[in-house]
N, CA, C and O atoms as a GROMACS GRO file, in nm:
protein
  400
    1UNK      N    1  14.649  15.190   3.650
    1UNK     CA    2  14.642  15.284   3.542
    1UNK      C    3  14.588  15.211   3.419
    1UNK      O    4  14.638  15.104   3.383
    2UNK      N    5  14.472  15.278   3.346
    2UNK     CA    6  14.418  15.225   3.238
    2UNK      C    7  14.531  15.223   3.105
    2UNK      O    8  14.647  15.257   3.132
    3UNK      N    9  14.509  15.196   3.009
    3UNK     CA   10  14.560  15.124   2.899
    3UNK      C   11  14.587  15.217   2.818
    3UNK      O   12  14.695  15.242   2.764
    4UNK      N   13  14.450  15.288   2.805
    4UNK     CA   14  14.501  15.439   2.705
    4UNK      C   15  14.614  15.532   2.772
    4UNK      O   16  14.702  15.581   2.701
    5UNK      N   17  14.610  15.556   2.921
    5UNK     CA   18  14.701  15.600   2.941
    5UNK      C   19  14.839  15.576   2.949
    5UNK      O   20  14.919  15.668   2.930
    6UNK      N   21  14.878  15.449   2.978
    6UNK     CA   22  14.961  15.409   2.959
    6UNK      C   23  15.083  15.405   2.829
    6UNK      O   24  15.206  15.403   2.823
    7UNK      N   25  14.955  15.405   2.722
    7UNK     CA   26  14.992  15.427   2.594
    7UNK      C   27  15.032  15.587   2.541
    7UNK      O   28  15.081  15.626   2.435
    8UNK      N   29  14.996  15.648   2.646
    8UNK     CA   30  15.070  15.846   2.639
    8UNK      C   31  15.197  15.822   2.679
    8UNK      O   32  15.285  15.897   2.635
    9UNK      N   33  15.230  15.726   2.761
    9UNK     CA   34  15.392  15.784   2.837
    9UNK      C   35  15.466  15.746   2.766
    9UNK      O   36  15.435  15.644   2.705
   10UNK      N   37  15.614  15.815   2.735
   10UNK     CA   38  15.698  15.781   2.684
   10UNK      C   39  15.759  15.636   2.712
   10UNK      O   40  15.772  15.586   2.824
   11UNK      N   41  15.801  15.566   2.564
   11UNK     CA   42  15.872  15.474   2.593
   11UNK      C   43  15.775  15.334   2.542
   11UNK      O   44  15.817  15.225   2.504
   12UNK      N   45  15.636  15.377   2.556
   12UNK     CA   46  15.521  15.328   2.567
   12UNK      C   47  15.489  15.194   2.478
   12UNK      O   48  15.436  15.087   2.507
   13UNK      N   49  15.570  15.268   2.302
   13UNK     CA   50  15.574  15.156   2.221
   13UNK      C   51  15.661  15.003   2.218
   13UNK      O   52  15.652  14.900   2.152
   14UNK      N   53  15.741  15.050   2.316
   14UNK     CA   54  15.858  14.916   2.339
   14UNK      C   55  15.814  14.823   2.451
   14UNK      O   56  15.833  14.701   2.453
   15UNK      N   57  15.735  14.916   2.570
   15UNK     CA   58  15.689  14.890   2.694
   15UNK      C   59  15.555  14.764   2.665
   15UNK      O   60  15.534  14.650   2.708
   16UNK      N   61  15.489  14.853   2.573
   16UNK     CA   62  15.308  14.753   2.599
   16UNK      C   63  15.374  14.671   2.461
   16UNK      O   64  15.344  14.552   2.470
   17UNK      N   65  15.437  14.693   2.366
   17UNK     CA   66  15.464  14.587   2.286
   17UNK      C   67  15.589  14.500   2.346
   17UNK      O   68  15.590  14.381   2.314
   18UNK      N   69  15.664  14.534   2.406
   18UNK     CA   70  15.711  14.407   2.517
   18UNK      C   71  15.638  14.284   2.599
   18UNK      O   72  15.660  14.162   2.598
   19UNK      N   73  15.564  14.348   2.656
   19UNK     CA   74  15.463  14.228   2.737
   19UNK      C   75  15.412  14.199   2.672
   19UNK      O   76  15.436  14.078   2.666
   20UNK      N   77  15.311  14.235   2.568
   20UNK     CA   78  15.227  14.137   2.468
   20UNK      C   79  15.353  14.018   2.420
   20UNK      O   80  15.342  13.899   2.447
   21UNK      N   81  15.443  14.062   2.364
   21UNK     CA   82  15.556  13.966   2.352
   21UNK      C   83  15.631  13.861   2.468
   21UNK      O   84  15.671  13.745   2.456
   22UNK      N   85  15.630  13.948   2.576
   22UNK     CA   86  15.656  13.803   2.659
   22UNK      C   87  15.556  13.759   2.716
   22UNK      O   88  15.592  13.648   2.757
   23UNK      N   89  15.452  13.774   2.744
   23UNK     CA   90  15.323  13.746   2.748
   23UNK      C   91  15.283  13.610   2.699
   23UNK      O   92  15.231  13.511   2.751
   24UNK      N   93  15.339  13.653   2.540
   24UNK     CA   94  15.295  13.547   2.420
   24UNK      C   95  15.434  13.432   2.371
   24UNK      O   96  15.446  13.356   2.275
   25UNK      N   97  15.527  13.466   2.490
   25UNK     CA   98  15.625  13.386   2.497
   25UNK      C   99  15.733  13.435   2.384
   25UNK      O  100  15.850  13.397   2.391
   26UNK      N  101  15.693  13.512   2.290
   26UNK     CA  102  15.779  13.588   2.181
   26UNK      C  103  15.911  13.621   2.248
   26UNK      O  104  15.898  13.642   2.368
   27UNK      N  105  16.056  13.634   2.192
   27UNK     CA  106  16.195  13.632   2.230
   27UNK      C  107  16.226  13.780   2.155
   27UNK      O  108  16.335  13.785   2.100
   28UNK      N  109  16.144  13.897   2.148
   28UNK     CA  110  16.203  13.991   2.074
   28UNK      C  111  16.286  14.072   2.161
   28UNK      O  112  16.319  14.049   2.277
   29UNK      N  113  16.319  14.188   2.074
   29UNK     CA  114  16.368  14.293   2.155
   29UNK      C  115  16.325  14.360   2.274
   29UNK      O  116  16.378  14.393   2.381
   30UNK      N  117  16.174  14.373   2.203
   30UNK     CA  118  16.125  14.438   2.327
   30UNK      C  119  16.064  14.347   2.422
   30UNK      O  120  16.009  14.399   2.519
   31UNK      N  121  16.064  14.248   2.414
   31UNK     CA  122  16.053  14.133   2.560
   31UNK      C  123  16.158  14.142   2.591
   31UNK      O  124  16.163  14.242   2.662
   32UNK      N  125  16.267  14.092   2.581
   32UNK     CA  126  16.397  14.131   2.665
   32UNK      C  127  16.416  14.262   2.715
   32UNK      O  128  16.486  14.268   2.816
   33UNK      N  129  16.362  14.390   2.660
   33UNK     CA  130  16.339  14.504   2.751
   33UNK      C  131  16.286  14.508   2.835
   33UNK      O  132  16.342  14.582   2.916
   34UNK      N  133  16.172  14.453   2.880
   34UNK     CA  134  16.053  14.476   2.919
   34UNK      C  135  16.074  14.344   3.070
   34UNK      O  136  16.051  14.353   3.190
   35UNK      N  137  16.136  14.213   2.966
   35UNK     CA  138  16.214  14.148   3.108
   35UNK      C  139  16.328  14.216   3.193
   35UNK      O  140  16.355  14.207   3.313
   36UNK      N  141  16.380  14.280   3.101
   36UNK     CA  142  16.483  14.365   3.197
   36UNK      C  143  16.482  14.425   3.317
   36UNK      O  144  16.564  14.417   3.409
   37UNK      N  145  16.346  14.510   3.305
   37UNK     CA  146  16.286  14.607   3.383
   37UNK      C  147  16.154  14.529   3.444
   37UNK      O  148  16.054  14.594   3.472
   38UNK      N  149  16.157  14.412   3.459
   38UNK     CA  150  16.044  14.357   3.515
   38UNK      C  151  15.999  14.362   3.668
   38UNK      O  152  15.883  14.378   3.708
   39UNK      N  153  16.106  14.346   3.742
   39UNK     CA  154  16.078  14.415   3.894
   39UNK      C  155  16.030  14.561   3.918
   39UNK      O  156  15.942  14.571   4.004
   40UNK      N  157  16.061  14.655   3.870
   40UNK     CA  158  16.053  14.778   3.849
   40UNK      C  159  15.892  14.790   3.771
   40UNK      O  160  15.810  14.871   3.814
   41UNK      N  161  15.873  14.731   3.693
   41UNK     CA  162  15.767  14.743   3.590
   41UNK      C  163  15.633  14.655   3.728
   41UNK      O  164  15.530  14.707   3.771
   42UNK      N  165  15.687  14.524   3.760
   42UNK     CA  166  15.595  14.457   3.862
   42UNK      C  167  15.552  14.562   3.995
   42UNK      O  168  15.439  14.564   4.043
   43UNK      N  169  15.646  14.632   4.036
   43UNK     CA  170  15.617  14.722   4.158
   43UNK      C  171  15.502  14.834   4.063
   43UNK      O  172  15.426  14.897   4.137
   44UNK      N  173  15.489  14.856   3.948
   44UNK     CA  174  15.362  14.950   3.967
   44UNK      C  175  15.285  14.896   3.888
   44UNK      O  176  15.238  14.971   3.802
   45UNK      N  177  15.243  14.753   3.885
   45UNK     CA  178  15.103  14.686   3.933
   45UNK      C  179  15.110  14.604   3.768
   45UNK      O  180  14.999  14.556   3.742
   46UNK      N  181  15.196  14.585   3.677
   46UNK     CA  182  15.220  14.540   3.552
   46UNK      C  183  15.272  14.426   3.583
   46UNK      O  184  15.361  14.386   3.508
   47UNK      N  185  15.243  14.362   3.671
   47UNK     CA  186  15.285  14.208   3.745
   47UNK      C  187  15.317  14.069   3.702
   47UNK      O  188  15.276  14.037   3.590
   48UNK      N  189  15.379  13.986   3.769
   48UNK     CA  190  15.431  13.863   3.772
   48UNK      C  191  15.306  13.806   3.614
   48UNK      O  192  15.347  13.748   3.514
   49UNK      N  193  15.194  13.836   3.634
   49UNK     CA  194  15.099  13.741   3.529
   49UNK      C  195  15.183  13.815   3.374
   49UNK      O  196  15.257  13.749   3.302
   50UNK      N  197  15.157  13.929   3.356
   50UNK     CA  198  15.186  14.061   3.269
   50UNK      C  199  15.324  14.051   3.194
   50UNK      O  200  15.357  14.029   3.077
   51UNK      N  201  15.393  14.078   3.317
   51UNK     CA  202  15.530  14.062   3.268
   51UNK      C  203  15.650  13.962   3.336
   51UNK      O  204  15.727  13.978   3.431
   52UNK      N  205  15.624  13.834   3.227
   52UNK     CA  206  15.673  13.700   3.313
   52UNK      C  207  15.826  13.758   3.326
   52UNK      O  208  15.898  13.847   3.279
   53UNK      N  209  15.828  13.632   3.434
   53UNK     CA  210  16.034  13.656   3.509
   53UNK      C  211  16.089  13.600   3.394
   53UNK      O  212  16.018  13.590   3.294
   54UNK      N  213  16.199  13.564   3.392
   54UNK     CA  214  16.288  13.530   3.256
   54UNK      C  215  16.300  13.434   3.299
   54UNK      O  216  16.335  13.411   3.414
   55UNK      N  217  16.265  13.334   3.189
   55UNK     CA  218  16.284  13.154   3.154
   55UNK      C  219  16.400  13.101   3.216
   55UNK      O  220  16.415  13.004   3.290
   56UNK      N  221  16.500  13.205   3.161
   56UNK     CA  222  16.655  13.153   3.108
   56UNK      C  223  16.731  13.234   3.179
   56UNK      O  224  16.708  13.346   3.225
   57UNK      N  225  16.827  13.164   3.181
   57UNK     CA  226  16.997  13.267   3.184
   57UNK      C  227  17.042  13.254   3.046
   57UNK      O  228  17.017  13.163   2.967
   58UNK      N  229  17.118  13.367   3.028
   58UNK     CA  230  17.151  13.466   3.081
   58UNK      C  231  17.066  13.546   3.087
   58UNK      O  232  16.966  13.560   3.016
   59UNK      N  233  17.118  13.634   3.218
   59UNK     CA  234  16.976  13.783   3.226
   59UNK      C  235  16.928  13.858   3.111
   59UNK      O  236  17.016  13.909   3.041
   60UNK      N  237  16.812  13.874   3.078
   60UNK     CA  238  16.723  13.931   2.970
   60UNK      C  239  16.805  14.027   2.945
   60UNK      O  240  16.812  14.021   2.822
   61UNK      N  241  16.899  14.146   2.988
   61UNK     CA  242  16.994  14.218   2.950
   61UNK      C  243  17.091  14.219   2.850
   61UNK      O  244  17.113  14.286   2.749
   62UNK      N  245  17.152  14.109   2.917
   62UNK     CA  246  17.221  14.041   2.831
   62UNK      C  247  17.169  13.949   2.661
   62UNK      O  248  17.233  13.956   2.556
   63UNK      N  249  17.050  13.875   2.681
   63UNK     CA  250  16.978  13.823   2.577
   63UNK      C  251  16.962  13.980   2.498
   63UNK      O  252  17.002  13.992   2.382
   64UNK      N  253  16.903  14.093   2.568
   64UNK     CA  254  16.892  14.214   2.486
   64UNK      C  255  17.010  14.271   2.398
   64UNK      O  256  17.020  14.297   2.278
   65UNK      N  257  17.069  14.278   2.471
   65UNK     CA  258  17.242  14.276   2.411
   65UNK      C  259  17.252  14.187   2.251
   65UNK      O  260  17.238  14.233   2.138
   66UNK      N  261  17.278  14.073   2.288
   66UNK     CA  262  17.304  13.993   2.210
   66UNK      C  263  17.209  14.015   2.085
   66UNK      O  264  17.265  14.036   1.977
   67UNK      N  265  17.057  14.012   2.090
   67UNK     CA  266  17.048  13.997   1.987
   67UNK      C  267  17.022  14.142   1.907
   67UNK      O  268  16.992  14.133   1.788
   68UNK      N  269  17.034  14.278   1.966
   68UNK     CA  270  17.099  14.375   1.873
   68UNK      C  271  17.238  14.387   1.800
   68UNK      O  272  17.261  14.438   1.690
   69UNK      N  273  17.346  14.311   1.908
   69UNK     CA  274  17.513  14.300   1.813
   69UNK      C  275  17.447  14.196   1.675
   69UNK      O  276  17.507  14.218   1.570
   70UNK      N  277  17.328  14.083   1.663
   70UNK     CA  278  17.336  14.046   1.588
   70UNK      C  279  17.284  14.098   1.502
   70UNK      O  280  17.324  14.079   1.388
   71UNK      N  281  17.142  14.208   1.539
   71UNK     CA  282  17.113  14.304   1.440
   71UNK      C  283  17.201  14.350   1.361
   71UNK      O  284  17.232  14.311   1.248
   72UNK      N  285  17.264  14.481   1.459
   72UNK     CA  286  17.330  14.588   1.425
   72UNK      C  287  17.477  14.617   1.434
   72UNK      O  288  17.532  14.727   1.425
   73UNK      N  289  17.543  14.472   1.460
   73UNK     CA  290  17.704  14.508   1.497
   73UNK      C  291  17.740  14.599   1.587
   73UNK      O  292  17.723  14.595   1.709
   74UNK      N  293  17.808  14.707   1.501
   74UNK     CA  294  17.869  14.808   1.591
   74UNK      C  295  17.789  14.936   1.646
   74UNK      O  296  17.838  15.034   1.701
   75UNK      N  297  17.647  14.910   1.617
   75UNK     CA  298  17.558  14.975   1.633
   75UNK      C  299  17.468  14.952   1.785
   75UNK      O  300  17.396  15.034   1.844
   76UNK      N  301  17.501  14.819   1.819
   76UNK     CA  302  17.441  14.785   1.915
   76UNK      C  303  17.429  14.862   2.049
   76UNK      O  304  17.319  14.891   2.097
   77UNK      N  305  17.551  14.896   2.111
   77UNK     CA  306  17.538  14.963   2.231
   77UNK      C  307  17.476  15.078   2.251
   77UNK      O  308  17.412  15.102   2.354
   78UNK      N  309  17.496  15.190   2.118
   78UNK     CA  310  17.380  15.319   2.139
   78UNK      C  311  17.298  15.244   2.165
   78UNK      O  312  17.272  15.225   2.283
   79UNK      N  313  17.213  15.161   2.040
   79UNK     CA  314  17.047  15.127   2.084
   79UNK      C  315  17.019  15.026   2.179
   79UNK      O  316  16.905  14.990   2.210
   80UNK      N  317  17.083  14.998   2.206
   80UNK     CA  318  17.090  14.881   2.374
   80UNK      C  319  17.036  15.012   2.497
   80UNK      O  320  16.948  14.994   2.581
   81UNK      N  321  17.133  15.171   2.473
   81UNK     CA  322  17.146  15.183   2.581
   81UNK      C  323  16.982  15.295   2.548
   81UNK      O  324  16.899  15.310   2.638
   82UNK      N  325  16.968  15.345   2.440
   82UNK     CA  326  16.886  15.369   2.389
   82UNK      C  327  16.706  15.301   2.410
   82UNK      O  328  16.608  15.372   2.385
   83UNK      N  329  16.696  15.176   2.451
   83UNK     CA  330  16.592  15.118   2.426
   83UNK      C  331  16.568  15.092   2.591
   83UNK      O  332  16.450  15.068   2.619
   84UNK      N  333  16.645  15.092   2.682
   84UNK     CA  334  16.654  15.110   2.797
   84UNK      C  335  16.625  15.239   2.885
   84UNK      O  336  16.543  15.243   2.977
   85UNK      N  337  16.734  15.382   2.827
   85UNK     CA  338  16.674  15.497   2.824
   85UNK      C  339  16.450  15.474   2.851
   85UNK      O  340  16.372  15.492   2.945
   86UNK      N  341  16.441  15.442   2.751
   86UNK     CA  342  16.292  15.459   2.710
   86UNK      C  343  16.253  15.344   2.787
   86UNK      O  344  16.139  15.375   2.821
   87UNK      N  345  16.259  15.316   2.799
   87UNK     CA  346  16.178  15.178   2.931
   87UNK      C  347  16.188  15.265   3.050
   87UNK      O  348  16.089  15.309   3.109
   88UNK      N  349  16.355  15.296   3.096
   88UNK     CA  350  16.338  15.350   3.236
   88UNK      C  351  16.235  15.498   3.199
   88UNK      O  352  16.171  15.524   3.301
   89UNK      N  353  16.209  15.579   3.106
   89UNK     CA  354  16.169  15.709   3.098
   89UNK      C  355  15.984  15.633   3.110
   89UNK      O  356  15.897  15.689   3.178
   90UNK      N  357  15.966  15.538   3.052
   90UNK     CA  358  15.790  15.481   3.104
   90UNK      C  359  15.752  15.442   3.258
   90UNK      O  360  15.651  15.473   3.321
   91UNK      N  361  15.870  15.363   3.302
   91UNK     CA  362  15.843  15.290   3.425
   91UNK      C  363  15.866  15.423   3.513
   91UNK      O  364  15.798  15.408   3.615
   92UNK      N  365  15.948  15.574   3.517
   92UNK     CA  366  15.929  15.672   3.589
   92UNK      C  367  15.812  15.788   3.554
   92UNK      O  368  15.757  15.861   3.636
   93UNK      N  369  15.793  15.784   3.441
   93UNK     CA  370  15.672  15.847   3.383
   93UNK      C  371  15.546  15.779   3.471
   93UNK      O  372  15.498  15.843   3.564
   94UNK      N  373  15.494  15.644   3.435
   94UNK     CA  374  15.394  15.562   3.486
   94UNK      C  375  15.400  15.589   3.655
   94UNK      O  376  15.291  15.606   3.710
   95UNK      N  377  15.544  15.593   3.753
   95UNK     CA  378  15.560  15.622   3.887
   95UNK      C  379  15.472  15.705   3.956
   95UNK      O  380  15.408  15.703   4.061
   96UNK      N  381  15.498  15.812   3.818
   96UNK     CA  382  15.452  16.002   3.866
   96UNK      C  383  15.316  15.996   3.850
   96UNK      O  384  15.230  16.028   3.932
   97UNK      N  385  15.298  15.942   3.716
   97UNK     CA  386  15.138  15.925   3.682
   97UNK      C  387  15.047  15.846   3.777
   97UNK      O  388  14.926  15.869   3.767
   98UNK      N  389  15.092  15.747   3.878
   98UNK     CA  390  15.035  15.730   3.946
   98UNK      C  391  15.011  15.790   4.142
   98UNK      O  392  14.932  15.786   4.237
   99UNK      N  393  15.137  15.837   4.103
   99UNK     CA  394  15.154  15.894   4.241
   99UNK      C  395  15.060  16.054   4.258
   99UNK      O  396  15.046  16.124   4.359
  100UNK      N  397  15.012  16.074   4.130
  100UNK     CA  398  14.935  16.267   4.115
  100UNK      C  399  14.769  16.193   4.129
  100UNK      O  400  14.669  16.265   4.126
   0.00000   0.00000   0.00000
């Protein structure tokens, strides 16, 4: 799937600005999303080069975790579960889009 499209599906802004970030070795939010969902993201063709495996332990989940409680305190778990929501809503969006 080309690039522009990719950039229609929901979720899209956390998704393609994730990999440019782990890509570029960057530790943000949305690289730890984007590592999260990296098997899932690798099965429809956004691969091992694209979206590297995680360096480290603890699991990118967890790194995701962490550094929203340090954002946002008590705010963290909506947008933890929130920023995930939208990853899984691209990586099933992108599924369909390729399966039509």
């Amino acid at each position: 799937m080309d690039e522009a499209r990719l950039k229609e599906l929901p979720g899209a802004e956390i998704v393609l600005a994730g990999i440019a970030d782990a890509a570029a070795g960057r530790e943000t939010v949305n690289a730890f999303a984007v590592r999260s969902a990296a098997t899932r993201l690798s099965r429809m063709g956004l691969g091992p080069v694209v979206v590297p495996a995680p360096r480290r332990e603890p699991p990118a989940a967890h790194e995701l975790y962490k550094r929203l409680s340090d954002e946002l305190g008590d705010g963290a778990h909506s947008r933890y579960n929130a920023i995930l929501a939208r990853v899984a809503s691209f990586a099933g969006a992108a599924e369909r889009a390729r399966s039509s």
